[in-house]
LUMMI-673213 format. One line per 2 residues: their letters; for each residue x, y, z of C-alpha. Coordinates in Angstrom, 2 decimals, m for minus. Layout:
N
a = X,Y,Z | ...
This chain:
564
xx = m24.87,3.42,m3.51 | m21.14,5.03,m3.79
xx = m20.02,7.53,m1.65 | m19.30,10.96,m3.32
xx = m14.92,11.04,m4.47 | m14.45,14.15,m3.55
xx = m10.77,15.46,m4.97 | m8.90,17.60,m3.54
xx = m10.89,17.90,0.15 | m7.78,17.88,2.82
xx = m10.14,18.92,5.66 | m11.32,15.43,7.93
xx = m14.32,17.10,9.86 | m15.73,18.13,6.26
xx = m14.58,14.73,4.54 | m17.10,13.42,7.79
xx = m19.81,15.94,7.78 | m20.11,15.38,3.72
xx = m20.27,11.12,3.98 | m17.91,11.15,1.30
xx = m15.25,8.56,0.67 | m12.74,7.92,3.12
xx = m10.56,5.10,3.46 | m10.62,4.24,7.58
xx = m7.04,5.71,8.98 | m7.73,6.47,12.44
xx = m5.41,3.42,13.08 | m2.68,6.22,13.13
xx = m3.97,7.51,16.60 | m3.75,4.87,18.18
xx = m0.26,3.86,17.05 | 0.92,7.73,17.45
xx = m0.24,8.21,20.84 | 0.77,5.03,21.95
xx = 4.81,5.76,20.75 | 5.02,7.83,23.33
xx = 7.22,9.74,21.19 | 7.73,13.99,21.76
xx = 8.42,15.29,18.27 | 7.94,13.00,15.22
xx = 8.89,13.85,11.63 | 7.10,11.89,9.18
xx = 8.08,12.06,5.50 | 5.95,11.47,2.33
xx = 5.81,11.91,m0.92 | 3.62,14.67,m1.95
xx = m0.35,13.90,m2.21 | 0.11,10.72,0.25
xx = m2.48,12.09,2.85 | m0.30,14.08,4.79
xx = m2.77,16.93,5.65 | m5.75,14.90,5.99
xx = m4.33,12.53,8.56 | m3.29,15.94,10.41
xx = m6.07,17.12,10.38 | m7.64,14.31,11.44
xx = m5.12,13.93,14.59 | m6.82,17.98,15.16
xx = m9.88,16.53,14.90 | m9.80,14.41,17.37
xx = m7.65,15.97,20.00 | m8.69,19.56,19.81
xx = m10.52,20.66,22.68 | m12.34,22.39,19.90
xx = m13.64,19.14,18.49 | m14.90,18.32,22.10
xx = m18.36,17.86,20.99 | m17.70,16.55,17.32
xx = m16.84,12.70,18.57 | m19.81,12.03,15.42
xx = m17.02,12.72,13.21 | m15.52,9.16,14.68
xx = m17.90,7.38,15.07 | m18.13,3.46,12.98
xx = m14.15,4.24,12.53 | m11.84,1.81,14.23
xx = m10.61,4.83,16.97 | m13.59,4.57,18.22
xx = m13.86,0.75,18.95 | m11.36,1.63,22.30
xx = m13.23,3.28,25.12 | m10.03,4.59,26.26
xx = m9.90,6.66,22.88 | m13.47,7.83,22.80
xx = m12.36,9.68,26.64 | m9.35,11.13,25.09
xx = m11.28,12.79,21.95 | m11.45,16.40,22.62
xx = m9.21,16.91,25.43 | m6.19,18.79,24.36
xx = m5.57,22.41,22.77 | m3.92,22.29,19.49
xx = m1.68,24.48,17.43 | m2.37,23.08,13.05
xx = 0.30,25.30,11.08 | 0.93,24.50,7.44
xx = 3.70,25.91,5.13 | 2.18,23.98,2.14
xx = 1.40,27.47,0.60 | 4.88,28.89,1.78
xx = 6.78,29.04,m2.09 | 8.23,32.17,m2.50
xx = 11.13,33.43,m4.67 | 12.81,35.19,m2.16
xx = 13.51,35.29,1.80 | 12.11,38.41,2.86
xx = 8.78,37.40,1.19 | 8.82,34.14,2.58
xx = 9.67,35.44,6.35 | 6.91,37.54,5.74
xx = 4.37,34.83,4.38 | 5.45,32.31,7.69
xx = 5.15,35.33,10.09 | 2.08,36.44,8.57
xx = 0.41,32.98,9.07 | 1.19,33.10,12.73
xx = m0.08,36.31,13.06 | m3.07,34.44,11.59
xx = m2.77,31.63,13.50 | m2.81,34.39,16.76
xx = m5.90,36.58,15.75 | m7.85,33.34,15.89
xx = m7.03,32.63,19.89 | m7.39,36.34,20.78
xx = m9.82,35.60,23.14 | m7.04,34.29,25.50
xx = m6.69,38.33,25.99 | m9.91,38.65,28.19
xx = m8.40,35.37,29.66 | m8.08,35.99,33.94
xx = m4.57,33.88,33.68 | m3.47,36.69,30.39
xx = m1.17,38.86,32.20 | 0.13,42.55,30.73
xx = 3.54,40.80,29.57 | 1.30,38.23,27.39
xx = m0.58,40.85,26.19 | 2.35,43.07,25.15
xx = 3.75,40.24,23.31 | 0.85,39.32,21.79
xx = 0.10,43.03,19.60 | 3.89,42.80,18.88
xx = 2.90,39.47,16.29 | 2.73,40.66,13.48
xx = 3.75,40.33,9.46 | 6.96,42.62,10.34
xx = 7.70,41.72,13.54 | 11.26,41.05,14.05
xx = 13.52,37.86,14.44 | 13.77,37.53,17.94
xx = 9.91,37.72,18.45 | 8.68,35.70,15.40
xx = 11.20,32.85,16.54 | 9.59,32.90,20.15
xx = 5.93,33.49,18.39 | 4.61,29.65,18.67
xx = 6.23,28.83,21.88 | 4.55,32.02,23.40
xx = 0.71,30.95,21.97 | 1.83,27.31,23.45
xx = 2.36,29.05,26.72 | m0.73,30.92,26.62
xx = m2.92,28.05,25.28 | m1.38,26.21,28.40
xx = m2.74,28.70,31.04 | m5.97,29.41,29.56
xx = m6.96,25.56,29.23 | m4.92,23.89,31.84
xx = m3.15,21.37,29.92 | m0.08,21.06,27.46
xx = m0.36,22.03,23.62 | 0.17,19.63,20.86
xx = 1.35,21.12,17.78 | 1.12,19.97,14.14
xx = 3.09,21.56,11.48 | 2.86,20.49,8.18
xx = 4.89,20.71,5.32 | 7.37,21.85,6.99
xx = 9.84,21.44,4.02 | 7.79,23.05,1.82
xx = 9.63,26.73,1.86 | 13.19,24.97,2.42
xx = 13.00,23.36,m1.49 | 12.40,26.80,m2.46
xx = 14.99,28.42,m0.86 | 17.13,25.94,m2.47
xx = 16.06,26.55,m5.92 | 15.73,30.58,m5.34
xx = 18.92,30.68,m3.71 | 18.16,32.18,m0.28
xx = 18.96,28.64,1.60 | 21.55,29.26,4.51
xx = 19.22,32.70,5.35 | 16.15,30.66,5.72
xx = 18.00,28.39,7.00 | 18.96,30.08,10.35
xx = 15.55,31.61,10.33 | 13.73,28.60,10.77
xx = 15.92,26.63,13.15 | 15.50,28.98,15.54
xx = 11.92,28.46,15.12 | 11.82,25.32,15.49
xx = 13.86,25.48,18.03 | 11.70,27.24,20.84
xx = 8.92,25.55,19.12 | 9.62,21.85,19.50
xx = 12.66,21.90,21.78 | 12.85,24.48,24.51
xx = 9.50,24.31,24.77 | 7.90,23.42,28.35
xx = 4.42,23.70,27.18 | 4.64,20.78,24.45
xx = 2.84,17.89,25.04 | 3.65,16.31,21.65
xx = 4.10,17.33,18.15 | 4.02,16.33,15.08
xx = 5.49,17.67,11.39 | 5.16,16.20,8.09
xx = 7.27,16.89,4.91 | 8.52,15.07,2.10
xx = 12.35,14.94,2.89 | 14.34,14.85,5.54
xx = 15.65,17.68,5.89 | 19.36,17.05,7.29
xx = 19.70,17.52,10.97 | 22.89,19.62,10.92
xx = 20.80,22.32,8.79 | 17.93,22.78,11.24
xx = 17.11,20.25,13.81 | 20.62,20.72,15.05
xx = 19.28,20.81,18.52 | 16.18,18.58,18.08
xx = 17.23,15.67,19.94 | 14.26,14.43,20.86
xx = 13.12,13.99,17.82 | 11.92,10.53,16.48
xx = 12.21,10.36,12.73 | 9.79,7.91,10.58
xx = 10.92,8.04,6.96 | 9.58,6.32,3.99
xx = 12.10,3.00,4.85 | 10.85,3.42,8.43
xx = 8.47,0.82,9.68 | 6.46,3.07,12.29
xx = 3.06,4.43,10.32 | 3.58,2.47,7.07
xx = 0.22,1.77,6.29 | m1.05,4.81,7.43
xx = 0.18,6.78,4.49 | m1.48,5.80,1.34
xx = m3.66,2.96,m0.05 | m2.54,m0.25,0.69
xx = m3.34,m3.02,m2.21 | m6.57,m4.47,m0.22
xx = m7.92,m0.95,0.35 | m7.73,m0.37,m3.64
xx = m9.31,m3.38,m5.09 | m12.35,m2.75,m1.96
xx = m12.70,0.47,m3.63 | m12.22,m0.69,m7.25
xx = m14.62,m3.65,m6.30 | m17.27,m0.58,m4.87
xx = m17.25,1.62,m7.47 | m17.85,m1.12,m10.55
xx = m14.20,m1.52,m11.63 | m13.35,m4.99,m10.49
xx = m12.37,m5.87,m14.04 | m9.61,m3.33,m13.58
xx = m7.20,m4.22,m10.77 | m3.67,m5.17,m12.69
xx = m4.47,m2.30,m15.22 | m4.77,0.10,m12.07
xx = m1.77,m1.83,m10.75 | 0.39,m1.51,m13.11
xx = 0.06,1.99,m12.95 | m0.43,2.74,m9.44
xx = 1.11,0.64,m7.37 | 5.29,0.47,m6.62
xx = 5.33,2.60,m3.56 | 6.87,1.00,m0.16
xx = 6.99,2.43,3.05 | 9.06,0.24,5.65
xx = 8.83,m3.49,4.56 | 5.34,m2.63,3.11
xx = 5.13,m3.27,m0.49 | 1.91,m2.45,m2.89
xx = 1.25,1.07,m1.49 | m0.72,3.27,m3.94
xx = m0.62,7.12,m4.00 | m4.26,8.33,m3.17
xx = m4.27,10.98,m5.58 | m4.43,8.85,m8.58
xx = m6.67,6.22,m7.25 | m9.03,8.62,m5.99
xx = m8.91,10.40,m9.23 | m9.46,7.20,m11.04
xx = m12.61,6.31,m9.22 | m14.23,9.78,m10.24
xx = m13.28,9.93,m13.89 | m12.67,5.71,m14.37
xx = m9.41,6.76,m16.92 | m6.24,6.13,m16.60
xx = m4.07,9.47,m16.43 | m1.01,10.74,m14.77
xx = m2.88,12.41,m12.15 | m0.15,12.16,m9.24
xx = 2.93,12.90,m11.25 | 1.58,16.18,m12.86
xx = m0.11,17.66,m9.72 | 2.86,19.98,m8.79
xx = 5.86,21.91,m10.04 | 8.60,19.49,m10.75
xx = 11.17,22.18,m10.94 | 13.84,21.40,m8.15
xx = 13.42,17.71,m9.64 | 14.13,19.46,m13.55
xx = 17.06,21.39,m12.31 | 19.32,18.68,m10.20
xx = 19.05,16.63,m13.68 | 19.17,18.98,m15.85
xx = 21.77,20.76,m14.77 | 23.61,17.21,m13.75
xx = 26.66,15.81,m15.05 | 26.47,13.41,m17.76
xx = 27.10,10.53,m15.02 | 23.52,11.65,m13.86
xx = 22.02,12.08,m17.29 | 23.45,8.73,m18.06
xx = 21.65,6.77,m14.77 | 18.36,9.13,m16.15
xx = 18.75,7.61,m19.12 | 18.69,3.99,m17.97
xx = 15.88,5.12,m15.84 | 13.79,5.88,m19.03
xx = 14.75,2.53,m20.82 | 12.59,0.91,m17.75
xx = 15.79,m0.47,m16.31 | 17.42,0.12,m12.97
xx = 20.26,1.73,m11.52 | 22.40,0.74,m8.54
xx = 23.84,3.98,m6.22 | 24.14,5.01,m2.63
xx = 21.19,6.45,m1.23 | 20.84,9.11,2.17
xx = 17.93,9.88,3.73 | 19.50,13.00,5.21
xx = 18.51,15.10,2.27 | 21.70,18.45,2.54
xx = 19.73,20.72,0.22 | 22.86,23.03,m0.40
xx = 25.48,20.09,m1.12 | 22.97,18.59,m4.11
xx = 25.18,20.70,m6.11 | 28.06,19.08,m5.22
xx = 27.32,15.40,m4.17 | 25.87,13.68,m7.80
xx = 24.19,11.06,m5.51 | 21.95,13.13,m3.62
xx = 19.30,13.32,m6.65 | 18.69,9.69,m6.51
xx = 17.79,9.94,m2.24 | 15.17,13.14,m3.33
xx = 13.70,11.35,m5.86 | 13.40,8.21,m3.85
xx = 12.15,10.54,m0.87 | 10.06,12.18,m3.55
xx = 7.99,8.94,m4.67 | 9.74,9.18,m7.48
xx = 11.96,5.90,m7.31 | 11.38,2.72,m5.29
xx = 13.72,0.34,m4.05 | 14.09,m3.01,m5.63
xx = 16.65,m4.51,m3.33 | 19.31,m2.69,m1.23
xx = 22.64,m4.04,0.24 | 23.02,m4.71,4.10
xx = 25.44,m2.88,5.61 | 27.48,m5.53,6.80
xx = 28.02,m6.77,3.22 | 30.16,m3.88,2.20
xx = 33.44,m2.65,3.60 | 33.48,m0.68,6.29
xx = 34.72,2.23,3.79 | 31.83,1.65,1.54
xx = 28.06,2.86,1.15 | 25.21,0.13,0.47
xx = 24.36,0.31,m2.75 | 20.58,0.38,m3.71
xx = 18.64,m0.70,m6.81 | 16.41,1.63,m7.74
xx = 13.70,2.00,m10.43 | 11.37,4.30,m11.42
xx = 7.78,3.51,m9.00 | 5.66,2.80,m11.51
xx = 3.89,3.90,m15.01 | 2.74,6.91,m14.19
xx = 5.96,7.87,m12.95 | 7.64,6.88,m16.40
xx = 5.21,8.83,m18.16 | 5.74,11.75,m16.15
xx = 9.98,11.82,m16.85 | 9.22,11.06,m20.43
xx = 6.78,14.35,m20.66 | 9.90,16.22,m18.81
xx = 11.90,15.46,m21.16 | 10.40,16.08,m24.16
xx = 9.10,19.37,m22.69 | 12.77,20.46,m22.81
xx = 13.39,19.86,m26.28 | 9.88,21.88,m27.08
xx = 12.32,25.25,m27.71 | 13.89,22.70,m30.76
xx = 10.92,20.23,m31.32 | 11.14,20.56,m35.57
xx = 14.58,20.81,m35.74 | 15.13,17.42,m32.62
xx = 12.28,15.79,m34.79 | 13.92,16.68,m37.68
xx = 17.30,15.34,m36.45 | 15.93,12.06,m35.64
xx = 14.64,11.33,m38.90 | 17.53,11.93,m40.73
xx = 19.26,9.70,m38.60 | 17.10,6.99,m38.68
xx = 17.40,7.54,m42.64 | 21.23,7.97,m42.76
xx = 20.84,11.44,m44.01 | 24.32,12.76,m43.27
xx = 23.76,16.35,m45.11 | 20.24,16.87,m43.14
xx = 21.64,15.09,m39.73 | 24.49,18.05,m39.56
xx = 21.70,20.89,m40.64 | 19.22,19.49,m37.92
xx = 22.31,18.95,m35.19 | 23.54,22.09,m35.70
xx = 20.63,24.10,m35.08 | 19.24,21.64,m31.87
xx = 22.67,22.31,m30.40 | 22.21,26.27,m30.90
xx = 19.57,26.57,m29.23 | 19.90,23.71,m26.46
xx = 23.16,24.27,m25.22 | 22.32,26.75,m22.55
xx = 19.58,24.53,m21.52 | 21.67,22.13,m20.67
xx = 24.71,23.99,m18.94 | 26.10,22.33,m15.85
xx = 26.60,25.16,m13.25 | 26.80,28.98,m13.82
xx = 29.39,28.92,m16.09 | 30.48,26.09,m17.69
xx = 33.61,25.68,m19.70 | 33.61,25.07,m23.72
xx = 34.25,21.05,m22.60 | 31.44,20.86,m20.25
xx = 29.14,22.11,m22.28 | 29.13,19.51,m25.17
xx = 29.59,16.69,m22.71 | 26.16,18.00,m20.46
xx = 24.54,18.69,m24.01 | 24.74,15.29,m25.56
xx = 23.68,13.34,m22.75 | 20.67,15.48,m22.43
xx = 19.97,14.87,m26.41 | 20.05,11.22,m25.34
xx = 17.43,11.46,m22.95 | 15.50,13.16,m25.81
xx = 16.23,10.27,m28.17 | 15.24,7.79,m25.55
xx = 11.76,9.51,m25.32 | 10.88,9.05,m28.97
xx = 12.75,5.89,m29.66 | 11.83,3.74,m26.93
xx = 8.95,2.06,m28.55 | 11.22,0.34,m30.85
xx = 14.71,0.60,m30.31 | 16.97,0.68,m26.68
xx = 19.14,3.44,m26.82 | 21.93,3.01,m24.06
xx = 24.66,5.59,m23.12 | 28.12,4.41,m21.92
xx = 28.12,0.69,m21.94 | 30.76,m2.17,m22.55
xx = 30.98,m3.07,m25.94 | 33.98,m4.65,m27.54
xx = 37.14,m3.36,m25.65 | 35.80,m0.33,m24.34
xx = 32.80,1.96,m23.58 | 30.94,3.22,m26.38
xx = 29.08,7.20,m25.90 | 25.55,5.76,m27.60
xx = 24.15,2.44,m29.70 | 20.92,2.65,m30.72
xx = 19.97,m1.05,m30.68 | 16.65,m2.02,m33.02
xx = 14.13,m4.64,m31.36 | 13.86,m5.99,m34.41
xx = 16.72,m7.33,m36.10 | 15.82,m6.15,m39.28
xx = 16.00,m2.60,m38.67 | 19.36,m0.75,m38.92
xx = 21.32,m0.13,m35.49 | 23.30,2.96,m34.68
xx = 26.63,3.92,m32.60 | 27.51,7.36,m31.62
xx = 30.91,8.90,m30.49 | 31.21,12.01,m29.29
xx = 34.25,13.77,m29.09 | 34.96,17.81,m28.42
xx = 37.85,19.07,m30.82 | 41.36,19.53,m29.23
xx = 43.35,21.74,m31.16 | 46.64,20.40,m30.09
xx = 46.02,16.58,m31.59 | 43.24,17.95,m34.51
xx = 43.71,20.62,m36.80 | 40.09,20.93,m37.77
xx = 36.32,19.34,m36.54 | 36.82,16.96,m39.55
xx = 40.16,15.37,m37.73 | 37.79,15.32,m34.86
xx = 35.48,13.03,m36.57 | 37.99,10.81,m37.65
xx = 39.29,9.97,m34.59 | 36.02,9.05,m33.38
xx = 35.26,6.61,m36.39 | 38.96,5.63,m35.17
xx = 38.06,4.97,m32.11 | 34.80,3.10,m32.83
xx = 36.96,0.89,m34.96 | 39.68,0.03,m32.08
xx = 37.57,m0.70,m29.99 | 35.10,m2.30,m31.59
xx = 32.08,m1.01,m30.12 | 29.83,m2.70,m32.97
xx = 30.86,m6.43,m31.22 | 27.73,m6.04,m29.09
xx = 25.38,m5.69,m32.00 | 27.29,m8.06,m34.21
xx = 26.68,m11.19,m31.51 | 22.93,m10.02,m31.67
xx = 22.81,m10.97,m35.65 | 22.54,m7.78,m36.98
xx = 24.84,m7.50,m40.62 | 27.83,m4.98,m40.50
xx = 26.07,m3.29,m43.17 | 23.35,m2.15,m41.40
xx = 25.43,m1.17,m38.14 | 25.82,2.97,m39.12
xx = 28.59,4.63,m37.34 | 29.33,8.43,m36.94
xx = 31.31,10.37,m35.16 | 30.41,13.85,m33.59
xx = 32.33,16.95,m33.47 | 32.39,19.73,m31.04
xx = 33.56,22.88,m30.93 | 31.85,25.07,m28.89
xx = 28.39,25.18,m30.24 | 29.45,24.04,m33.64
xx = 29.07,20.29,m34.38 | 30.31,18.47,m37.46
xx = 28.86,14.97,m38.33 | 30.68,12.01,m40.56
């Protein structure tokens, strides 16, 4: 009979105790001890068994676990007799900021100190401790929810020492989503405070720390090392192109169709596939998010389990609030086709603003993307980034983005729906009605920075109505956005896969009152342009009749549009 899926259990010894399913990763012991390595950083997307394995390395290694080696036993640790001695032997510090997502710094301080205040009432027995001495105990009732910077920053490296003289043997510590707090602070605004706050936690935690024997944190970026791990330099960093861990992290292919072939769904595999799979973590390819298979196996549908499991708002804003170079790339994204840009790991939360290519290495980071093929680096100048091709990971992925977007044009769903149609029906009179009110009440949606000028905002506007269009057309047309056509670069064709449907090219152009005297010379100089540079060629080669190729030009001015 099946094991019990039990969603949503993060906790190893009760994943154990329970005999539910668990897919055998006690591989990553062996290969993490074995590194030799002091401080690791190990980034994942989100819901890739991050917290379990930690707690599984707990688990094992805590002193408090001495007489819990049942929870390892049949599991391929425990094959090594060398491993089955070392289970139990350590004390262990497991801290998590998963929970840490507050809107502003002073609450999150609070929340972080207030966990290791926590984190201290649990090991207050190292008071009555003969090696506690009055200084340790001092420190120890100053921990506390308002205790102040220098203390709180000093607060783990002082239960470290403690733990060390109580038990006789260096701490490991685990931290987990570390980065958890840091995208907030990003998104709330509160980044360079935090910032300095928790490198000098870090700090005394992982660095100047003489009771460490090894630690560990997890997080899903990479946080740069100028921001906070300034002085961490002996860290060892495993990303998701790293090859340390890379099967540790996730479902590989063989461990999905075992389960699939377990639970009755062998008939499945390239449906679950082609959904699932698309993730790859050093040169390992066909690595499937837990989440979704695990969630499969319980309910046997097909969902977007992963993608919708968590806020996608610092994901929402860098695109939504992107140039129309971004929205553009997002746009090709959505078409199922790929995009080639620079990618860095080093993830410099307060540059995103300012350096369009960052998105692309957070949603890669993220899960969001996956690498088709990247250029080495000595096949570029020396001047010159590698560029990578990207594509979104999978289905689920695809479905998620294409949710996103329409969720943004929910404010204007009858009047964007409304808009579309006429379009599609070469309504002219209803197109401008329909455009009109869409841009009204979508502009500010789609503003690019705090205050953008009268130019920006058309420009950010229409490129976010082409996502939109790209959503509901996809099934049968290709809508592209700034392509070669002709002898130039048309704004947006709306190409028909079948030939017998009409195709449509759109030029948008914001009114300049020195060359137009009113929105209507605006829209002639777009059909001008269209004309000159014969944006239809494309669609002409492809068979399809002048007649049927419509052409209109949009006007801005300011949140006015005009449409011929």
């Amino acid at each position: 009979m099946a094991k019990t899926i039990a969603i949503g259990v993060q906790s190893f010894d009760k994943l154990r105790e329970e005999n539910y399913f668990y897919v055998d990763k006690t591989d990553f012991i062996r290969e993490w001890w074995e590194s030799g390595d002091a401080v690791t950083l190990i980034t994942r997307p989100r819901r890739f068994g991050k917290t379990l394995n930690m707690s599984m390395i707990e688990s094992f290694f805590s002193v408090e676990y001495a007489d819990r080696s049942d929870l390892f036993e049949g599991l391929s640790i425990w094959q090594e007799e060398k491993y089955r001695k070392l289970q139990g032997t350590y004390p262990v510090i497991f801290l998590s900021f998963a929970n840490i997502k507050e809107t502003d710094f002073q609450s999150t301080r609070k929340k972080i100190c207030q966990l290791i205040s926590e984190l201290y009432s649990r090991y207050d027995f190292l008071l009555d401790a003969v090696q506690c001495k009055d200084g340790d105990r001092d420190y120890f009732y100053r921990v506390n929810p308002q205790m102040d910077d220098v203390d709180a920053s000093m607060s783990v490296h002082y239960l470290a020492k403690m733990m060390c003289q109580y038990y006789g043997k260096k701490v490991i510590i685990l931290l987990d989503e570390y980065d958890t707090p840091l995208q907030e602070a990003y998104i709330q605004g509160y980044w360079e405070k935090l910032v300095s706050f928790t490198r000098s936690l870090f700090n005394s935690t992982f660095k100047t720390n003489p009771y460490l024997e090894r630690g560990i944190m997890t997080g899903i970026t990479r946080v740069s090392k100028e921001s906070i791990f300034s002085d961490l330099n002996n860290l060892e960093v495993v990303t998701t192109t790293s090859e340390k861990y890379a099967t540790s992290f996730g479902f590989t292919e063989p461990e999905v169709f075992d389960a699939l072939d377990e639970y009755g769904y062998s008939d499945r595999k390239e449906e679950v596939r082609s959904w699932y799979d698309g993730f790859t973590f050093g040169n390992h390819t066909d690595i499937y998010n837990p989440w979704s298979i695990l969630n499969f196996l319980n309910k046997g549908k097909i969902a977007t389990y992963w993608a919708n499991t968590s806020s996608n708002s610092l994901v929402e804003k860098l695109i939504r609030e992107g140039d129309e170079d971004i929205k553009e790339l997002f746009g090709v994204l959505l078409n199922g086709e790929h995009i080639r840009c620079p990618i860095d790991e080093q993830i410099v939360y307060n540059q995103l603003d300012d350096d369009p290519d960052a998105i692309w290495s957070l949603l890669l980071a993220s899960g969001y993307l996956k690498v088709i093929q990247y250029q080495l680096v000595n096949e570029v100048a020396e001047y010159e980034e590698p560029l990578y091709e990207l594509a979104f990971t999978n289905q689920e992925v695809s479905r998620m983005f294409r949710g996103l977007v329409r969720d943004w044009f929910k404010r204007s769903q009858r009047d964007y729906n409304g808009f579309v149609k006429a379009l599609l029906t070469n309504d002219l009179k209803a197109m401008n009605v329909y455009m009109n009110n869409v841009a009204l009440k979508t502009f500010s949606y789609f503003d690019a920075g705090t205050s953008p000028s009268e130019k920006q905002e058309p420009e950010n506007f229409y490129h976010g109505f082409v996502l939109g269009l790209v959503v509901d057309l996809a099934g049968e047309y290709v809508v592209t956005s700034n392509r070669e056509s002709g002898l130039g670069r048309y704004d947006v064709m709306i190409e028909p896969k079948n030939l017998k449907k009409d195709a449509f090219i759109l030029e948008f152009k914001v009114h300049d009152p020195e060359d137009e005297k009113t929105l209507a010379d605006t829209v002639a100089a777009a059909h001008k342009q269209i004309e000159e540079k014969e944006y239809a060629a494309q669609l002409t080669a492809r068979g399809i009749p002048a007649d049927r190729i419509h052409k209109y030009g949009f006007a801005f001015e300011g949140k006015k549009v005009l449409i011929g």
